[in-house]
N, C-alpha and C positions, 0 to 999 in steps of 0.2 A: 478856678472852679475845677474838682475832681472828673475828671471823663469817666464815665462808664463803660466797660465793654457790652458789649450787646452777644447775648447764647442765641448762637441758631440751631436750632433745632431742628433735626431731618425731620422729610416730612414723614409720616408712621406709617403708611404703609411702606417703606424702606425699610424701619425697625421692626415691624412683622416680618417682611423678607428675610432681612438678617436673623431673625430668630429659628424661623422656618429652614433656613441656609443650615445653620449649627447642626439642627434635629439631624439632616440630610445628612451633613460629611459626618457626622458624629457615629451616624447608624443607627440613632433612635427609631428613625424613618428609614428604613430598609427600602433597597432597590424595587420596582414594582410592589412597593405595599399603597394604598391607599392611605392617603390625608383625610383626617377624620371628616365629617360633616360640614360646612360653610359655618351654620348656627352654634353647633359644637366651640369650632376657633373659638366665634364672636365672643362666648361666653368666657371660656378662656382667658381671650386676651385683652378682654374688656373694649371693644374696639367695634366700627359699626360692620354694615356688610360690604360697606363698599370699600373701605381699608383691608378687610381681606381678600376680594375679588381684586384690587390692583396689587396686592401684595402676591397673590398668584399668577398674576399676569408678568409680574415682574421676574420672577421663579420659569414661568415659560419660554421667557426671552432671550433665558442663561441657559435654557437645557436642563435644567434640574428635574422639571414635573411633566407631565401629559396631561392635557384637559380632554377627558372620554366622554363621548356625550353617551350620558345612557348609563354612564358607571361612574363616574366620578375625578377626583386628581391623583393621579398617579405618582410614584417619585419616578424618573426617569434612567435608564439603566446608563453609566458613565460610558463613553463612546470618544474613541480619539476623533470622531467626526465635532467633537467639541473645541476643539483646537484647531483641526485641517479648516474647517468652514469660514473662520473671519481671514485668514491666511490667503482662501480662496479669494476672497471680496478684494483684500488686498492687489495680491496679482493683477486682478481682471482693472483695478484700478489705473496699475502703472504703479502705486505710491510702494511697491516691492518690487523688485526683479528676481531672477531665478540665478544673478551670481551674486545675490544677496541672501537666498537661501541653501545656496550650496558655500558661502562664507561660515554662515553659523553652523554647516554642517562639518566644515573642516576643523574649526572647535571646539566642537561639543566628540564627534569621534576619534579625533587624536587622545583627548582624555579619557573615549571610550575604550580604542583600542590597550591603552597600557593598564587600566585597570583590568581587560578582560585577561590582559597575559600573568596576571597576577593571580586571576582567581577562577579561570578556566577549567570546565570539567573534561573528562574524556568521551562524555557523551556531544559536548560542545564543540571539540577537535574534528568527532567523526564526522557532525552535520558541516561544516565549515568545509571538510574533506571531498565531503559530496556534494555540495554545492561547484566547488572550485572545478570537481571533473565537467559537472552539466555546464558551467561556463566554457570550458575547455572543448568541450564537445560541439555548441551551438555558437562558434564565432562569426557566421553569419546571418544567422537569423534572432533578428532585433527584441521581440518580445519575449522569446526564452531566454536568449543571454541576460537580458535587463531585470528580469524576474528574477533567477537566479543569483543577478550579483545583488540587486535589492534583498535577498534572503541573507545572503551571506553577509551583507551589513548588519541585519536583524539579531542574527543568531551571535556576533559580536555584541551586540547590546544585550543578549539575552546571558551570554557570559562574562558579564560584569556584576551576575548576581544580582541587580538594583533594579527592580521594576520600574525606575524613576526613567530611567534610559533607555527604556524602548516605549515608552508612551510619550516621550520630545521626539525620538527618530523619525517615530511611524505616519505622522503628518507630514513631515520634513519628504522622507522617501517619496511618499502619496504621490505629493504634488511634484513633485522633480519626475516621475515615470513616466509620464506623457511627454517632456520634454525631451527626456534619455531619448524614449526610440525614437523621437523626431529626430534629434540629432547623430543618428547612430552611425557611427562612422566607417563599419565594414570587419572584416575579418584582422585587416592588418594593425588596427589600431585595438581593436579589442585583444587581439594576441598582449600585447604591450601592456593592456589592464587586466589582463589574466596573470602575468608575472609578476604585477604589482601585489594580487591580491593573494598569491602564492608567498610573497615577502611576509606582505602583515600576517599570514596565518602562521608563517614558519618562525617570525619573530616570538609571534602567541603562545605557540608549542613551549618555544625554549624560553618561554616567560621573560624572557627580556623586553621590561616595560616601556626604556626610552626608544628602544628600535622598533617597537612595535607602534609609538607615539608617531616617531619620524615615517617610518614607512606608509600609515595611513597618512599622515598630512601630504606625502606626496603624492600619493594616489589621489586624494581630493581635488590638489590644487592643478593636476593633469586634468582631472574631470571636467573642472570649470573650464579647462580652454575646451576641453572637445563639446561642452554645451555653446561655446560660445565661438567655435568656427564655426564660418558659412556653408552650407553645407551641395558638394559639389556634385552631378550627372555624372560625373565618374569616379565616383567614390570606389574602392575596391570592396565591393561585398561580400 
């Protein structure tokens, strides 16, 4: 006897999601515009009210929309707090750690760094310039250094030309900052990731991509132990 496969079919307000989803990344539905009517859809999509109501419920869940009481569904403005937020849930878990985050940062900016020595501006030189003094200048005070080298990370991804590379960084950074100054380890060790981060800008300059590769991966892989020493009452500040 012939078996039959069996079609499952999602349920439909999934496929109104998805439809809804398209409009979104598409641009049909531009960032804070208004979703037509509830009744409007219905008619539309041939579909009742309650497949569209869970169908924007569903939409709210991902960040895509705003439900305004008083005004209506909004599309939702793209936000890296769309990416940091399940990350966060992660962490607070256990089911992530923070040398699990700074692993995928040492992979993702080693390829950062060598594309940015490729395609670097001199406007991207000069910020990189002035960041590295303000680290230079603040090696013991933990919130300006930390800020500072998190910028100069940034402005690396922002000189790789690819908008794709600093909207994966900027969650990544987010959530490692709080760590950083927790762990922050004083003047004599940040001297030490000042010269590192002199390496990768100098390697950037002279566009030499694998040395600007290796030198961020070392810098990183330093990083990890300094988040991951204990952190000592006589630290040198």
């Amino acid at each position: 006897m012939a078996s039959q496969l069996e079609v499952v079919r999602r349920p439909l307000h999934k496929e109104v999601a998805e439809v809804l989803t398209e409009r979104i990344i598409s641009g049909i539905l531009p960032e804070n515009s208004l979703l037509p009517p509830e009744r409007e859809l219905c008619d539309r999509m041939r579909v009742s009210r309650t497949v569209i109501r869970e169908a924007i419920k569903l939409l709210e869940s991902k960040g895509l929309v705003r439900i305004v009481r008083g005004v209506g569904t909004t599309v939702a403005e793209a936000r890296k707090e769309h990416v940091s937020d399940p990350l966060k849930l992660l962490l607070r878990r256990k089911l992530i750690l923070l040398k699990h985050l700074t692993e995928v940062r040492r992979i993702l900016e080693a390829g950062m760094a060598g594309l940015a020595a490729e395609r670097r501006t001199a406007a991207n030189l000069a910020t990189m310039k002035r960041l590295l003094e303000l680290m230079h200048d603040k090696p013991s005070q933990a919130e300006a250094y930390v800020d500072a080298d998190l910028e100069f990370h940034a402005e690396i991804g922002r000189a790789t030309q690819n908008p794709a590379m600093s909207i994966l960084l900027a969650p990544l950074s987010e959530l490692l900052r709080e760590s950083r100054i927790a762990s922050f380890s004083g003047s004599r060790v940040t001297r030490l990731r000042v010269e590192q981060h002199a390496e990768i800008l100098r390697m950037i300059e002279q566009q030499n991509t694998e040395g600007a590769k290796e030198a961020m991966s070392k810098h990183l892989s330093d990083t990890l132990i300094d988040l991951e020493r204990p952190k000592s009452k006589n630290q040198d500040r």
